[in-house]
VEXLO-249408 format. One record per residue (C-alpha): x, y, z. Coordinates in steps of 0.5 Angstrom, whole numbers. Layout:
! VEXLO-249408
+-------+-------+-------+
|    xx |    yy |    zz |
+-------+-------+-------+
|     X |     Y |     Z |
...
+-------+-------+-------+
This chain:
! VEXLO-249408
+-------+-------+-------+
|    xx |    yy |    zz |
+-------+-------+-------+
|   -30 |   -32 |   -70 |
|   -31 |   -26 |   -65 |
|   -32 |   -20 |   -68 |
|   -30 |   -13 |   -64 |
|   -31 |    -6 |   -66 |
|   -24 |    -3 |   -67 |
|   -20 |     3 |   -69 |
|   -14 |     5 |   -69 |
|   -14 |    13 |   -66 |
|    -6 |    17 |   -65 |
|    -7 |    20 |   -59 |
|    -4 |    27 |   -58 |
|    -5 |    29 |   -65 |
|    -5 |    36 |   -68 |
|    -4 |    39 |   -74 |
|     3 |    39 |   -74 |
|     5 |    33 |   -71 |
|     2 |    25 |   -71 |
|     1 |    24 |   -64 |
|     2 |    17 |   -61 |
|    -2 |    11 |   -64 |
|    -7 |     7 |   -60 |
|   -11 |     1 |   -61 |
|   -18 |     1 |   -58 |
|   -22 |    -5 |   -58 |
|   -30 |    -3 |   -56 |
|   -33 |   -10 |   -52 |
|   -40 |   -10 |   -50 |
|   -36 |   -15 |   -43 |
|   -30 |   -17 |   -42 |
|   -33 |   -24 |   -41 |
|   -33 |   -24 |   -48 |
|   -25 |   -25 |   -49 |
|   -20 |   -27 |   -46 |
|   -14 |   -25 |   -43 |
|   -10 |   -29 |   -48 |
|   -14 |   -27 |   -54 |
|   -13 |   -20 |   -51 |
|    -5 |   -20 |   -52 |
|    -6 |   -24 |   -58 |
|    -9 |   -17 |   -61 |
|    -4 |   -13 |   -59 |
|     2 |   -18 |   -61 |
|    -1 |   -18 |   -68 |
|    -1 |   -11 |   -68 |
|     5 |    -9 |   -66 |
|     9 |    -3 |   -70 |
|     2 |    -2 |   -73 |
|     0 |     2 |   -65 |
|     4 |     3 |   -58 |
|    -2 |    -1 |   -54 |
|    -8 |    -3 |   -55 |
|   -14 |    -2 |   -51 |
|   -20 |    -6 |   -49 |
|   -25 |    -2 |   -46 |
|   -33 |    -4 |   -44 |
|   -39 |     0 |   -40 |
|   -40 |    -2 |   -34 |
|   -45 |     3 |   -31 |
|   -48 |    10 |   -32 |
|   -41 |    14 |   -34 |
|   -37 |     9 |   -31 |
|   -32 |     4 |   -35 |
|   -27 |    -1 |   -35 |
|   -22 |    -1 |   -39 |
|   -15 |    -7 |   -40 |
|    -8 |    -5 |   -44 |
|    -4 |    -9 |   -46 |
|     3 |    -8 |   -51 |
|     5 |   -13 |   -55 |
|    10 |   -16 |   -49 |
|     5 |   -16 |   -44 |
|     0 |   -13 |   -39 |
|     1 |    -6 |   -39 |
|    -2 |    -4 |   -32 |
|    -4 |     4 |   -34 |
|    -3 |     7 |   -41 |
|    -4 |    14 |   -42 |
|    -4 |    15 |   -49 |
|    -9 |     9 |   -49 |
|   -14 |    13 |   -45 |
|   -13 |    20 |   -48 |
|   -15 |    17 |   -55 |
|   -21 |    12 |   -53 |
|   -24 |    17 |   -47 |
|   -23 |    22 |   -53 |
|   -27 |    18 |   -58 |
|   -32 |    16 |   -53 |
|   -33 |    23 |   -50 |
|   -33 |    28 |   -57 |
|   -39 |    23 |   -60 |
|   -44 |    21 |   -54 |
|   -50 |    25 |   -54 |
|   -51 |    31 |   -49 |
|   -44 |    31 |   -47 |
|   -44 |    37 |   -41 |
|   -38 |    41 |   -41 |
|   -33 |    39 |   -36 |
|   -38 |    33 |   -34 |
|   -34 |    26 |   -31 |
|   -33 |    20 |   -33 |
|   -30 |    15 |   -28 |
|   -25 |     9 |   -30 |
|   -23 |     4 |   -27 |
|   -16 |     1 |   -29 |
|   -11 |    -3 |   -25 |
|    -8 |     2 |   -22 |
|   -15 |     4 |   -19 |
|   -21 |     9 |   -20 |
|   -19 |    15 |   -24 |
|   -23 |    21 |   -26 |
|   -25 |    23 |   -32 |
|   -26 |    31 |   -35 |
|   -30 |    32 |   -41 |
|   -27 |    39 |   -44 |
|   -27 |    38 |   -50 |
|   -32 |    44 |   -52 |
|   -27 |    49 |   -48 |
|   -20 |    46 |   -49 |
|   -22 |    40 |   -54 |
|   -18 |    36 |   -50 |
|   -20 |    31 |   -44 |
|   -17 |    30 |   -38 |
|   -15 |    24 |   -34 |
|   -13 |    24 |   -27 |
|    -6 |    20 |   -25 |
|    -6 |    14 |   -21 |
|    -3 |    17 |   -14 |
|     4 |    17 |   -13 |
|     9 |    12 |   -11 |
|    17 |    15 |   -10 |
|    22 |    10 |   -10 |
|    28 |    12 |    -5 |
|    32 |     8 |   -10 |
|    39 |    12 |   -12 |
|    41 |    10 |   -19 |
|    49 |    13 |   -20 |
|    49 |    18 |   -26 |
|    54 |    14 |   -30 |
|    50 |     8 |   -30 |
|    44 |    12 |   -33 |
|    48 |    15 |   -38 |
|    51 |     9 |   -41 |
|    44 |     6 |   -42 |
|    41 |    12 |   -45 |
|    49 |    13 |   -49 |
|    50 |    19 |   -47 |
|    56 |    24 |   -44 |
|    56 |    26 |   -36 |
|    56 |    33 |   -39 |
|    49 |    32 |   -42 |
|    46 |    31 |   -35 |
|    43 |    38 |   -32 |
|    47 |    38 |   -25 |
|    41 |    43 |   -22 |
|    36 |    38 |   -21 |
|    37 |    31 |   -19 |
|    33 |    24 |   -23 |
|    29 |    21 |   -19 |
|    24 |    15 |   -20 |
|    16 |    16 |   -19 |
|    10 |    11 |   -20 |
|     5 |    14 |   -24 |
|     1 |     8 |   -26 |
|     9 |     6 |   -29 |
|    15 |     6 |   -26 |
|    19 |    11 |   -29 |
|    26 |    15 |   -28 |
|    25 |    21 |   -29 |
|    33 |    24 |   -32 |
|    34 |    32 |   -32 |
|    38 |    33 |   -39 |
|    42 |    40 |   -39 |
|    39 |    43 |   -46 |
|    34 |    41 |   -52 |
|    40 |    39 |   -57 |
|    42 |    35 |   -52 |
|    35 |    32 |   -51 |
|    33 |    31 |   -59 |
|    41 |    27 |   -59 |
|    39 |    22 |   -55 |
|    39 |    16 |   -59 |
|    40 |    10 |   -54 |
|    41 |     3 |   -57 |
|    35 |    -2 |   -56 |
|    37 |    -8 |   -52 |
|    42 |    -3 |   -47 |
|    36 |     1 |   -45 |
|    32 |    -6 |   -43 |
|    37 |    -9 |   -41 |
|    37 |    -3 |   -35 |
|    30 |    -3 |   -35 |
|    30 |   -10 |   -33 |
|    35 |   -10 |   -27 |
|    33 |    -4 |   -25 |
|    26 |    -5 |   -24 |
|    24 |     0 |   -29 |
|    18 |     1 |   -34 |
|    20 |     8 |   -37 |
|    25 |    13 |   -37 |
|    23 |    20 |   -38 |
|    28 |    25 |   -40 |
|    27 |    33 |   -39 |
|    29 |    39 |   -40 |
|    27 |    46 |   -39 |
|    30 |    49 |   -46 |
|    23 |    49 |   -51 |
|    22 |    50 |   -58 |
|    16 |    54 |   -56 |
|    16 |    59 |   -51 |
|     9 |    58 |   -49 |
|    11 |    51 |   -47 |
|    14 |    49 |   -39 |
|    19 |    42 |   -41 |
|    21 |    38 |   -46 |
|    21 |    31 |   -46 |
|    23 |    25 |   -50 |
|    19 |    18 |   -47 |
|    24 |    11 |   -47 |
|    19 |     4 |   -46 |
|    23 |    -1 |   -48 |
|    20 |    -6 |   -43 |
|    13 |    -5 |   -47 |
|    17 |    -8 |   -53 |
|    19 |    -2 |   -57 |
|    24 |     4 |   -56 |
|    21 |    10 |   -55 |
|    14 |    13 |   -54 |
|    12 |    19 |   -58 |
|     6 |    22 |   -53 |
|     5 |    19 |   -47 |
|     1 |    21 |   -41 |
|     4 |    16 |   -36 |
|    11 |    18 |   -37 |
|     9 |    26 |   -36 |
|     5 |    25 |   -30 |
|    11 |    21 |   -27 |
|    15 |    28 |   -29 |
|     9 |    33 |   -26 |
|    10 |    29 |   -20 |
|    17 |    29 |   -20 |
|    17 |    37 |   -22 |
|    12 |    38 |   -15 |
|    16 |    34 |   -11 |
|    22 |    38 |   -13 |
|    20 |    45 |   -12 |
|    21 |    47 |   -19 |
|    12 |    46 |   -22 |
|     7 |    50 |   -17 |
|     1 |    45 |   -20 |
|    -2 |    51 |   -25 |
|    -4 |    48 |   -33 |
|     3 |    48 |   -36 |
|     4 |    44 |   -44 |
|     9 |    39 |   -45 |
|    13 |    40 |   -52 |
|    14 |    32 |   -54 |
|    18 |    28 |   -58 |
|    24 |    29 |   -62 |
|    23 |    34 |   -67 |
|    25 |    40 |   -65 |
|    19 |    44 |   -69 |
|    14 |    39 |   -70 |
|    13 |    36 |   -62 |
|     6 |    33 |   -59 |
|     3 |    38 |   -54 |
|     1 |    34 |   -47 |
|    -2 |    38 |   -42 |
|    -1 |    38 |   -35 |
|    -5 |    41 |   -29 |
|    -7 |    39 |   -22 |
|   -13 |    37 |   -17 |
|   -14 |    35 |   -10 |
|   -16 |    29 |    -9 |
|   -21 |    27 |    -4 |
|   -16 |    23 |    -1 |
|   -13 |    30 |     0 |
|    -7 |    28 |    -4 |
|    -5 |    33 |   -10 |
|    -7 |    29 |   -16 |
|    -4 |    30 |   -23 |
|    -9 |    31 |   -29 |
|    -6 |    30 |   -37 |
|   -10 |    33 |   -42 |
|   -10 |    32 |   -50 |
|   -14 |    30 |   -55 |
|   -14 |    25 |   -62 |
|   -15 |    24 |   -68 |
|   -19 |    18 |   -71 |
|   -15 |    15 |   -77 |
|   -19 |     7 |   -78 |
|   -24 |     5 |   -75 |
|   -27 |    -3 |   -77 |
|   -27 |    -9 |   -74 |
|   -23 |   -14 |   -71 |
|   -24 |   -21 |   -72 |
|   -21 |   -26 |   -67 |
+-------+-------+-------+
């Protein structure tokens, strides 16, 4: 039998609210497992976390890191990466303040900021941006989501962006149309499927905290379960659409999500200048460590 150091840690918790759970599996090398043992992980784990995480140091502040959810190879997962960066970060020795981390993931090598002693969060720099120029109609939205045209807020327009997952980004009028929604699983897949999408986020700028910017509520069907608590991809696929429409200058903003009105996880959301030149969207939070053991394959 293989043996791996794991834990379960709900990413984007707070006192308040449960965060989003994710699996960590802490490798020495990824020649120690395979890609099948890997989904054969996150299958035996599903319902227990969203995705799980393999992750292994291959270098001076440097890792890799695969995700994997119980139907498939997620090429980025934002959840995942907050609650293990998080972990990393808050018990490694001599950790500077706003010192960096790199990782390298599918999507290509992301930045990585230690803040947790100013903000007790981390912050993960999104993959670059892809916008589709794909148009889906209004009455096909609202069916896969099982909502009325009304709901929809007719003063910004949905659009797709790649943020690490391709995501529909949907504008919704008020905060009880957002928190009603409640689209029926295999509907929304099937969507999901023959659009060519892996997460719809909905948004509204009507929030149960005036401190916060938006709310969101995160659909995955694709990934094998409906919806997504706290998310990091989904967000800064909006953080990119909001950029991209006009209505966020880039400034440190919070993000209200789930569907509790009064009891939502907190996502932060700010913005840096890539060396590239392109504006790059950074999401920010922290975690909570629940279990902590081993994983026998």
């Amino acid at each position: 039998m293989k043996k791996f150091t794991f834990k379960k840690i709900d990413a984007f918790a707070s006192g308040l609210s449960t965060g989003n759970p994710a699996g960590a599996i802490y490798l020495d090398s990824f020649n120690g497992i395979s890609g099948q043992e890997m989904q054969r992980i996150a299958l035996e784990l599903r319902g227990f976390v969203s995705e799980v995480g393999y992750i292994a140091k291959v270098g001076p502040d440097r890792y890799q890191v695969r995700y994997f959810s119980s139907e498939k190879e997620v090429e980025f997962c934002g959840h995942a990466t907050i609650a293990i960066m998080y972990d990393l970060l808050k018990s490694r020795e001599h950790s500077a303040a706003g010192s960096k981390v790199f990782l390298e993931t599918n999507m290509g090598v992301l930045d990585v900021e230690d803040r947790i002693a100013a903000e007790d969060c981390v912050y993960i720099t999104a993959p670059v941006p892809g916008y589709s120029r794909t148009k889906i109609g209004q009455e096909e939205i609202c069916k896969a989501l099982g909502i009325s045209l009304d709901a929809i807020d007719p003063n910004i327009p949905a659009g797709i962006v790649n943020a690490g997952n391709e995501t529909l980004c949907v504008p919704i009028g008020s905060l009880d149309a957002l928190l009603e929604i409640a689209p029926d699983y295999q509907t929304l897949k099937a969507f999901c499927s023959t659009k060519g999408l892996d997460v719809v986020t909905v948004f509204t700028d009507h929030v149960a905290d005036s401190a916060s910017r938006y709310r969101t509520r995160v659909f995955a069907a694709p990934f094998g379960y409906l919806e997504d608590p706290a998310t990091g991809s989904g967000n800064a696929a909006l953080g990119y659409h909001l950029l991209q429409k006009d209505r966020w200058k880039g400034e440190n903003i919070i993000l209200e999500q789930n569907e509790h009105r009064t009891r939502p996880n907190i996502i932060k959301l700010s913005t840096k200048k890539g060396s590239d030149g392109i504006l790059r969207v950074a999401f920010g939070g922290a975690a909570i460590t629940r279990i902590e053991g081993h994983y026998l394959v």
